[in-house]
N, C-alpha and C positions, 0 to 999 in steps of 0.2 A: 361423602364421608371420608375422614382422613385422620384414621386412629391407630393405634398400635393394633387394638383389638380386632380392627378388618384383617391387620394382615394376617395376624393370628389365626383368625378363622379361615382364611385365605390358606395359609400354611397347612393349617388339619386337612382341609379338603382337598388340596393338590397332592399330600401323601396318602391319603384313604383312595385316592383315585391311581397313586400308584407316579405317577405324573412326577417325580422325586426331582430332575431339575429345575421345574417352576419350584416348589415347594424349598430346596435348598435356598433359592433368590431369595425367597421372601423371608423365612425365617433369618438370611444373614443380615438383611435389614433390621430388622428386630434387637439386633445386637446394639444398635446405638442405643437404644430404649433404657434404663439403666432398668428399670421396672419389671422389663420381658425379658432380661438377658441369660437369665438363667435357663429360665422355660424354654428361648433359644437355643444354647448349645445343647438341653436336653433332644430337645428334637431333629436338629442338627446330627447328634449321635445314633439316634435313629434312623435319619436317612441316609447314612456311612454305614451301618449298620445293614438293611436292606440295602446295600448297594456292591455288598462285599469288601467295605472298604473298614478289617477289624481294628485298625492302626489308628484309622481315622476316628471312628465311632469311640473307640478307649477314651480317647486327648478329647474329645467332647463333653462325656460323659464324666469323665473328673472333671473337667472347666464346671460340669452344671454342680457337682458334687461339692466341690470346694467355697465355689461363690453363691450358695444359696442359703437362706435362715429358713426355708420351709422345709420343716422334719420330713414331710410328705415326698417330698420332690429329691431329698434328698437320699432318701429309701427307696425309690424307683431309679435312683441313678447308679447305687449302691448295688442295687441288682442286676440291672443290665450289664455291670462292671464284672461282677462277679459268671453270666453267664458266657462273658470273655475271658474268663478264670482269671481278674484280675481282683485280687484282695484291697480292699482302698485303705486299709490301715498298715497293712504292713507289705505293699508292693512298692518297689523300689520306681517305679512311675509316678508316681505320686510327689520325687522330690525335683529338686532341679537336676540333679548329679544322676548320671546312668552311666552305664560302660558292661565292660569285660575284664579278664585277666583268663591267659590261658597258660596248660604248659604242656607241652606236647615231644613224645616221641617217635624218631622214625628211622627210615631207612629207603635212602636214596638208591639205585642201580647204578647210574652215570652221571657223575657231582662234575666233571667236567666236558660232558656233552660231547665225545668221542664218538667219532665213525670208528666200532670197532671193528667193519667190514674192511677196514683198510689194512693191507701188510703193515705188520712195524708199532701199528697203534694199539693201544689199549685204555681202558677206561677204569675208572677205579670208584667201585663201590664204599658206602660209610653211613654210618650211623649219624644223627645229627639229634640235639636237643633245640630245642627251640620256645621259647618265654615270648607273650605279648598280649599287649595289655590295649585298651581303647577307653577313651575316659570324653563324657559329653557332657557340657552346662548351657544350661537356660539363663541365658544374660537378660531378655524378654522373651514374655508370648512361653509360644509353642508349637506346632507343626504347623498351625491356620494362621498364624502371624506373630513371626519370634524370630531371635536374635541367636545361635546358640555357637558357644566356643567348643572344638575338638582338638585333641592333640592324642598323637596315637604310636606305640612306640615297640619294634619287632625285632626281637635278637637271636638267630638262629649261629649254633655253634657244633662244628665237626665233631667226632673224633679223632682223626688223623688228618683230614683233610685243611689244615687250621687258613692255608689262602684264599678257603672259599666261604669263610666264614662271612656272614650276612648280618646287615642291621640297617634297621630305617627308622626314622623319628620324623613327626608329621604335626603340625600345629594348624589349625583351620578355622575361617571363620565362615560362617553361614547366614543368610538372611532369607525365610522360611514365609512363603505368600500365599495368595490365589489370584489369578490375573487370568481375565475375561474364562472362567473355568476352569482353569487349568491351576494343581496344585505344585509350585513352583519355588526352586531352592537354588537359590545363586551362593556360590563357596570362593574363596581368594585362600590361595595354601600357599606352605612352604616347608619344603623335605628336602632333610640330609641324610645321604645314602654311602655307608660304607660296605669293603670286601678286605677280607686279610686283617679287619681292624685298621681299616686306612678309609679316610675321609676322601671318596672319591667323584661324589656328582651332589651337586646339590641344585634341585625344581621351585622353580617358580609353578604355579599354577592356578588359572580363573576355571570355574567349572560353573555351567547353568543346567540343570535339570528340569523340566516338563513334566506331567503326568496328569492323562484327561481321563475324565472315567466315561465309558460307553454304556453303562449299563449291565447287569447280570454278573455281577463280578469280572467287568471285561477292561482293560486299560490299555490304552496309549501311551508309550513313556518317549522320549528325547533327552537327550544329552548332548552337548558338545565341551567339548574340554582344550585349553590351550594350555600347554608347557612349554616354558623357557629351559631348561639344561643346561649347568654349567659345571665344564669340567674341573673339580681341586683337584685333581692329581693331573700332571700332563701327559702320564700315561693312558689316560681314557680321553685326551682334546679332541680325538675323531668323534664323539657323543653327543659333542656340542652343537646345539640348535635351538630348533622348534619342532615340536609337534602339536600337531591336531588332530582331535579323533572327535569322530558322528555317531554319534546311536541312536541307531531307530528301533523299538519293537513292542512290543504284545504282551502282556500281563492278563492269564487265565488262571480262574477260580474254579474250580469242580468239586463241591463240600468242602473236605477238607484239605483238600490236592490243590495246589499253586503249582502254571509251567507259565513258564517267559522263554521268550524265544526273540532274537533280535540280530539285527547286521551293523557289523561297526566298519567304520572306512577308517584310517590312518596314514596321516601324509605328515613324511619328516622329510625337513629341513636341516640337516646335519654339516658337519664339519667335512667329514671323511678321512680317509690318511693316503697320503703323499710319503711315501720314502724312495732309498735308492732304489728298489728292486721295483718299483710300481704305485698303482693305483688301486686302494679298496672303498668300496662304497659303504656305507653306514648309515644313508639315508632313503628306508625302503618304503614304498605303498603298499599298506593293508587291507585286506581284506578279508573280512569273519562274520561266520555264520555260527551261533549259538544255541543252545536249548537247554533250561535247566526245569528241571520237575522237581518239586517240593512234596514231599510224600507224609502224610502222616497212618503209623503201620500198626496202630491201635496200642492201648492202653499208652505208657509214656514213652514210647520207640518213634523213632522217626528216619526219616532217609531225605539225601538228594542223591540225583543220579543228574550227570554233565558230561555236556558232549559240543564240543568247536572244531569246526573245520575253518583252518587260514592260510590264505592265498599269501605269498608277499614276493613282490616286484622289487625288485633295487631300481634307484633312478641314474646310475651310471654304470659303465662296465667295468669290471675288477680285470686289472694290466696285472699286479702285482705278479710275480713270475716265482716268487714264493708258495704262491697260492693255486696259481691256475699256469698251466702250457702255452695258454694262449686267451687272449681279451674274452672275457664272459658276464652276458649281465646277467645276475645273480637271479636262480629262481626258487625259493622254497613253496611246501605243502607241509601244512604241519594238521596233524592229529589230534587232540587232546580229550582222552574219558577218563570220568571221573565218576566216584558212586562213595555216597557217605550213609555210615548209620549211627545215629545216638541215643541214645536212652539218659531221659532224667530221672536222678535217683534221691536229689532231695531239691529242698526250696532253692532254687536259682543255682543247683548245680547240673552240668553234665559230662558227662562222658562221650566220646566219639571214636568210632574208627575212618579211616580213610584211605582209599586208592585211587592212586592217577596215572596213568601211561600215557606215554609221548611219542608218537610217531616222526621224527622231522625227517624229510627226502629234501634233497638239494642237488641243483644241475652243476655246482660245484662240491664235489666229494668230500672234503674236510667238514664241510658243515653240515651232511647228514649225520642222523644219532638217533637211538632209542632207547629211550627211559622208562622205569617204573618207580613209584615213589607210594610208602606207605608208612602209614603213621598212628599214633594212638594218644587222645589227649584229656585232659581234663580240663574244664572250665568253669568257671562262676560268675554270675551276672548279679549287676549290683544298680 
């Protein structure tokens, strides 16, 4: 026998038996069927659903929502949508366009990253406003197989401090799969990045993401990313290179608690700078250790709590005699915790607070520094 309805039946009993990777096979087959296609991503959203995967099971469950004419099936999708608190008539998921806009304020400790253990230096604290915004479309598809354009855009401004004023603008495109299990997002970008209001670096970058599910709300992710760097200003030509960065790590579910925990490697290929007084290096190897907890703190409060430890090696030694007494390869440890809490107080709006401290220690004294930064913001998702 060789019908849709085997695999169908095939599909119900490899999910009743719990068996959820046989059962996602078969049901994706079903998707060619035009006839079962519905019924497909309905079930489809079910075993994302039991598999901790809410992201996944949503984009299903509208697929089965939108493209079905049985009132029946489409009241069973309607529900399940809704038990992921997603409204299918008035949730902004439901169109091509999503995003953010945010505006946030805050208050930096050390905006210029000063060892103020040092005689003679000092650091200078300041207030910052900061605007930005994230806007995504579905050109096809959608998370299991789609096209989607990003463009993404961050303007953080001093009050006093106006040289170290920040902005980045990011345009992306994405192609969204699943290849032999694995759910899979290959990205090609381009970002220009100013300081002072000066157009100082602008990236190339290819990015492939990974993401295999284990079972029990358990994941596998991977990343690797490639950056070109080029300096516009020739004040920053030591910048210029490449980098590559690796990520491997762990995506855990516990109700309604998400932690990820992962190691990133970093290896740059930089310019470096050459002058009279010397040689500095600019192109270090990384090393990070991660952990982010996702907390939900009941009714509509929420938290993260972040925490990285990073190693980073320079690949040549700093001469420069401005900087150092004598030849040194560069060695940092850097600290970084973080703790956020938000609360939603209407449809797709929130509120958040945020704190982060920065430990950095360096075996060249100019570049340690300790930072606090904290901020308060509003956002709305669209």
């Amino acid at each position: 026998m060789d019908k849709p309805v085997l695999d169908y039946n095939l599909g119900v009993a490899y999910y009743r038996l719990g068996r959820y990777p046989e059962a996602r096979k078969v049901f994706t087959r079903l998707l060619k069927k035009p006839s079962f296609t519905p019924v497909a991503y309905f079930n489809l959203g079910l075993i994302a659903n039991k598999t901790g995967d809410d992201r996944s099971a949503i984009d299903w469950f509208l697929r089965a929502y939108q493209n079905t004419e049985d009132e029946k099936l489409k009241a069973l999708a309607a529900t399940a949508l809704k038990r992921l608190g997603v409204d299918v008539e008035n949730s902004p998921v439901t169109k091509k366009w999503s995003g953010f806009a945010a505006v946030n304020v805050g208050h930096d400790s050390n905006v210029k990253l000063a060892n103020e253990d040092l005689v003679g230096v000092f650091g200078e604290s300041d207030s910052s406003l900061e605007i930005m915004g994230v806007g995504n479309y579905w050109l096809r598809g959608g998370r299991e197989d789609g096209v989607r354009l990003s463009f993404s855009a961050d303007v953080q401004k001093y009050q006093n401090s106006s040289n170290y004023d920040f902005s980045q603008f990011q345009l992306g495109l994405s192609r969204f799969g699943r290849l032999a299990g694995w759910d899979m997002r290959f990205t090609g970008s381009w970002n220009e990045s100013y300081l002072g209001g000066n157009n100082y670096q602008r990236i190339f970058g290819g990015e492939t993401r990974g993401r295999y599910g284990l079972g029990n709300g358990k994941y596998l992710r991977l990343r690797y990313r490639l950056n070109y760097i080029t300096a516009t200003d020739t004040a920053f030509e030591s910048l210029e290179g490449w980098r590559h960065q690796l990520r491997a790590g762990m995506q855990l579910k516990q109700g309604a608690h998400h932690l990820r925990v992962y190691y990133q490697l970093d290896l740059n290929d930089r310019s470096d700078r050459m002058r009279a007084t010397g040689f500095t290096s600019f192109s270090p190897t990384r090393h990070a250790l991660r952990a982010l907890a996702y907390l939900r703190l009941g009714g509509k409060w929420k938290g993260r709590l972040d925490a990285r430890y990073r190693f980073s090696g320079y690949n040549d030694a700093t001469t420069d005699t401005a900087v150092v007494a004598s030849p040194v390869t560069r060695e940092d440890t850097q600290l970084r915790l973080g703790a956020r809490v938000g609360r939603s107080f209407a449809r797709y709006w929130d509120v958040e607070g945020q704190y982060i401290y920065y430990d950095n220690s360096s075996n060249i004294a100019v570049n340690s520094y300790k930072r606090s930064v904290v901020s308060l913001g509003i956002s709305r998702f669209f």
